[in-house]
N, C-alpha and C positions, 0 to 999 in steps of 0.2 A: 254810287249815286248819292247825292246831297238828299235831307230831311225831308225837301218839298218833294222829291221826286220818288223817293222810296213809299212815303205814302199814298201815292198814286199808283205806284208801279212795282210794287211787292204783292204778289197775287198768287193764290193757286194754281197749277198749271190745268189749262184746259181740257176739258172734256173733247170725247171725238164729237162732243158737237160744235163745238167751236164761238162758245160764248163771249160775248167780250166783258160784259159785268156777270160777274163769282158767282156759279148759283148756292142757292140755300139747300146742303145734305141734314133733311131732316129724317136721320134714320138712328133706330136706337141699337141696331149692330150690323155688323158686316160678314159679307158670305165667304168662305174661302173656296180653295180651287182643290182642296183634296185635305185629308187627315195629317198628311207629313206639313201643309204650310199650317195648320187648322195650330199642331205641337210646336212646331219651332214661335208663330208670335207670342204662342202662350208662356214659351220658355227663353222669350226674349233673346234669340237667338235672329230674326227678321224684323224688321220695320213694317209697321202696318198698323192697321186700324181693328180695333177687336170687339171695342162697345164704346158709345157716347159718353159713357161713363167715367170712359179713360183717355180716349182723345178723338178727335172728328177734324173735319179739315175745313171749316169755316173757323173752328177754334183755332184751330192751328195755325190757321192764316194772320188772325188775332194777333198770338202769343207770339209768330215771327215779327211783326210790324213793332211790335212794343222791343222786342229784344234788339232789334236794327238801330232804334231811338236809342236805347240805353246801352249800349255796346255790349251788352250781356249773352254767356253762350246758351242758356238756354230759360225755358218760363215756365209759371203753368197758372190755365184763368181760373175764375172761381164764380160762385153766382154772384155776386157780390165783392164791397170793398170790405165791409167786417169778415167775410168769410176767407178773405186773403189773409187779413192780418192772423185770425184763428188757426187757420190751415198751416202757416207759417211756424207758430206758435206751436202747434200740436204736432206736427213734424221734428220739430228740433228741441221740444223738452221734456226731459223726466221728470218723475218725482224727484225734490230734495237739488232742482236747480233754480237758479235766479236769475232775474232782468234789474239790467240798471236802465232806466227808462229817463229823458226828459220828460220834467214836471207838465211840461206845454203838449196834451195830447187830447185828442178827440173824445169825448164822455164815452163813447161804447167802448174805446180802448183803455180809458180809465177803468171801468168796471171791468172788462177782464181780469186787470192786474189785481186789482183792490177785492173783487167779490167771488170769481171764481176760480183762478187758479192756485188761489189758497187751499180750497179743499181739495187738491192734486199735489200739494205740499209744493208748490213754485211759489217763489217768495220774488217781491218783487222792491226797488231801493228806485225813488225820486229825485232828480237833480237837478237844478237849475239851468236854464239853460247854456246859461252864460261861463257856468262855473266849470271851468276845463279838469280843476283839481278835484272837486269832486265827484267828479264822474271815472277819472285813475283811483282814487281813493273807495271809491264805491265799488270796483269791481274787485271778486272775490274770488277765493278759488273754486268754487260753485256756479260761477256768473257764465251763464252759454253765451249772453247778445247783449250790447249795446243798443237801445231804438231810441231814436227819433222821428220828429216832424220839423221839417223847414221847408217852405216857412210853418209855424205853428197856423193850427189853427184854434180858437181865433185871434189870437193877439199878435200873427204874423213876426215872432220871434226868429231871427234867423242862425242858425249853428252850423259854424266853420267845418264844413266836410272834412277836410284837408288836413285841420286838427286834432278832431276826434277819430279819424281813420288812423293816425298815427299812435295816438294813446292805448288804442283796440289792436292793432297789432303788436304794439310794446306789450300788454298785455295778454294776449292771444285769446283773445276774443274777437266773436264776429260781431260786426256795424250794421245793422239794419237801417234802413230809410224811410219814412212815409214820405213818398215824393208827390203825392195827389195835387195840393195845390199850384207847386210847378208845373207839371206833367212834365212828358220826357222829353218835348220839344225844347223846355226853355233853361231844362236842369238835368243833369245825367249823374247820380251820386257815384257811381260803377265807377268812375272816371277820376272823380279826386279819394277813391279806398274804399268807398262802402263796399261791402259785399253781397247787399241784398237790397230792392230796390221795391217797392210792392204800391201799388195804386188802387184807389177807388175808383174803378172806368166809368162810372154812377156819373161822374161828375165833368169836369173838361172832355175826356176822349170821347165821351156822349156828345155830350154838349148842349141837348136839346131835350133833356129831361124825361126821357124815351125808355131807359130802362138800368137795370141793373147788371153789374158787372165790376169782377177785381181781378190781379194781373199780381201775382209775384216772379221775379229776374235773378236771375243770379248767375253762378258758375251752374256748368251741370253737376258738379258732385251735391253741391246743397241741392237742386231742383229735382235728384234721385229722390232725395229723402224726405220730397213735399211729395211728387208720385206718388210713392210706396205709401203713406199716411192717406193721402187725396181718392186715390184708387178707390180705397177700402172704405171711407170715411165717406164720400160722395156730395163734396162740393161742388159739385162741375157748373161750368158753365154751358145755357144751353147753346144748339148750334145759331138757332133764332139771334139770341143776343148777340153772339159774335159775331155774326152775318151784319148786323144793323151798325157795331162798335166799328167794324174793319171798315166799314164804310163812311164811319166818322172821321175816323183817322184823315182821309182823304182829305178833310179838310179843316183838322186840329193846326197845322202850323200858321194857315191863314185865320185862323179864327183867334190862337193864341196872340197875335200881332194886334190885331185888332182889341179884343179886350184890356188888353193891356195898356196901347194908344189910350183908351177909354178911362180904364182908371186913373190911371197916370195925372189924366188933366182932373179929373174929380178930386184924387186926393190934392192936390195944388189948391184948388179953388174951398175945399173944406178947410183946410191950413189957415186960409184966410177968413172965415168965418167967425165969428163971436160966438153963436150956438154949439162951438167944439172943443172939449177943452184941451183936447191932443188927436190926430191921427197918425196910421202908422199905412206905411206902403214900401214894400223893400225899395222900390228904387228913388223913394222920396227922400234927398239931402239930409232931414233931420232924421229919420232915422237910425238908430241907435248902432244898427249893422248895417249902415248902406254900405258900406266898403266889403264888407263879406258878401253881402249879396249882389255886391257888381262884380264880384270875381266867380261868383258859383252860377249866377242867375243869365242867360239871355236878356230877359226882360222881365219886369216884375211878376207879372199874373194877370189876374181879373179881379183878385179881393183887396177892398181898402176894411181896417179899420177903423172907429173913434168912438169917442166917448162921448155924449152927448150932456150938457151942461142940466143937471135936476135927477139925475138919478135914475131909478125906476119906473118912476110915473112917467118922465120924460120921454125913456128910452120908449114907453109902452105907448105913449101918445102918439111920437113921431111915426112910428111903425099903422099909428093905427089911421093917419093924415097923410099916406102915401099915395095917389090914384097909378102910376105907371108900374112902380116896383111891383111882385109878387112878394105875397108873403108866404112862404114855403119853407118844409127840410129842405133845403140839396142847395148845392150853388152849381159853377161852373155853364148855368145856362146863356143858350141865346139873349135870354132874357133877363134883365135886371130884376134880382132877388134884395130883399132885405132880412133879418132873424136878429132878433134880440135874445144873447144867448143866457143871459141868466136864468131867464122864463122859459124856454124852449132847449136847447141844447144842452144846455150845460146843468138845468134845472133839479136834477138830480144830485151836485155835489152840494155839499154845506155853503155857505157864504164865504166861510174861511177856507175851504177845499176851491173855490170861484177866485177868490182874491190870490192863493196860491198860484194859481194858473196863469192869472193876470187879466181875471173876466169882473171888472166891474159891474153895480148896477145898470150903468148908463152907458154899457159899452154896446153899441152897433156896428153887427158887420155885415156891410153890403160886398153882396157880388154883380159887381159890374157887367150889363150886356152890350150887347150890336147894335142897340136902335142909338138913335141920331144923340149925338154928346150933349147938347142943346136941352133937349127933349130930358133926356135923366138929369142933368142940374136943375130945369127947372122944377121936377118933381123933388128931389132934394129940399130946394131951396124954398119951395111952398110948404112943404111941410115941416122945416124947420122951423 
């Protein structure tokens, strides 16, 4: 079955009652039928369900629907998108190991590298994103994983899968992905070498600002050893969330078509603007990587970059002269967000940890919603 239709039609098999929509198992363990099945799940010897803790089948439902998308053999969700990245993280390293990371990453994944898994002796090496030689060069004989973000956020940086997947096998290292702002509809990193694929479900697979949820993919030998960590460690996702997520899905490939349509003509008509002194949108010509993101991407996304001409004040006025946009954390909603990330997201690195990243004072990133194209320019464009 093709994207549209797996999302519809990848489900749980029914109950003897014969539901047609999934129901919700909210239950925090499962009975067995005797002592002998009670020892073999527990000795992993059968398939089955033991505690919520460890897996559930509205989860499960989840983690098949996203592994379909990404061609991956197996997943596992989490309550959250930080807690994928962590769980990932804590799974796959020891003391006295290293990450070569792009410099282009999400603030809470910056502070892991930078503030706490120093004090676990994991040391972690920053690389541009651009720079293919230093990122071969950066990796050591200590180095577990390559990670990245493409596109970044927020500067919507794009890096060549296809590149770095060959650098990481030359060197024999695993390639991690932050795929969130694509999702898996429009990018499948599995595909051009990564090894590992891991999402904020918070954000697009939602889509409607509804709740929290993260998804890491991979081979099953790596998804053993997020298990074996996850089990113990107790990230899970509830059934709740993945009940509400699996039924997003249903309609992430028509939603991603559409956002995307959306930005698409927003970042054009900003390009033309005088109030901007650059935007960025992978599939926009000027673009510095459109040609890599026409070969890795479906279709851009939902998030436009730009920088806004005055700086701080600027960025902070325009934010504050908005009536349609929401001003919130999260993107990937139905609804048109704005965040100015200097003051909000990113607010915690230095100016020169900001400019490293490529987050100006006057850099705004809108994520583009469903309501009428019209209707978000003219909000744009009044508040410019």
């Amino acid at each position: 079955m093709r994207d549209e239709t797996l999302a519809i039609r990848l489900q749980t098999e029914r109950s003897q009652y014969k539901e047609h929509s999934v129901p919700l198992y909210m239950t925090s363990s499962y009975a067995f039928d005797d002592a002998e099945e009670m020892r073999a799940l527990f000795a992993d010897e059968k398939e089955g369900n033991i505690y919520s803790r460890y897996s559930n089948p509205n989860v499960q439902e989840f983690i098949d629907k996203i592994c379909a998308f990404e061609k991956a053999e197996a997943g596992w969700a989490t309550a959250s998108g930080m807690a994928a990245v962590f769980t990932l993280f804590g799974s796959l390293l020891s003391a006295g190991d290293h990450i070569v990371s792009c410099r282009s990453v999400f603030g809470s994944t910056h502070r892991l590298l930078v503030d706490i898994f120093p004090k676990w002796n994991i040391s972690s090496t920053y690389v541009d994103f651009d720079d293919y030689d230093g990122f071969e060069n950066s990796i050591q004989e200590n180095t577990k994983f390559v990670y990245i973000e493409t596109p970044s956020n927020p500067g919507l940086d794009i890096i060549d899968l296809e590149r770095l997947a060959a650098i990481c096998k030359k060197k024999n290292v695993l390639f991690v992905v932050d795929n969130c702002f694509a999702t898996p509809i429009l990018q499948q990193p599995l595909t051009f070498g990564a090894d590992v694929s891991i999402h904020s479900a918070t954000k697009y697979i939602d889509g409607q600002g509804r709740t929290l949820g993260g998804v890491i993919v991979g081979s099953n030998e790596i998804i053993k050893q997020v298990e074996a960590f996850a089990r113990h460690t107790g990230p899970a996702m509830s059934p709740f969330n993945a009940w509400i997520l699996s039924k997003s899905i249903e309609t992430l490939p028509l939603r991603m078509e559409k956002h995307s349509q959306n930005a698409l003509e927003i970042a054009k008509r900003l390009e033309s603007n005088d109030k901007a002194k650059w935007v960025k949108y992978p599939l926009l010509e000027s673009h510095p990587q459109f040609e890599i993101a026409k070969k890795q991407m479906k279709l851009g996304g939902g998030i436009v970059s730009f920088e806004i001409k005055g700086g701080l004040e600027a960025g902070r006025n325009f934010l504050d002269k908005l009536k349609l946009f929401s001003l919130t954390a999260n993107l990937g909603d139905t609804r048109s967000i704005a965040t100015h990330p200097a003051s909000t997201t990113h607010s915690k690195l230095t100016p020169e940890q900001r400019l490293d990243v490529g987050i100006s004072d006057g850099l705004i990133r809108l994520s583009i919603g469903l309501e009428h194209i019209e209707d978000i320019w003219e909000d744009i464009l009044q508040a410019l």
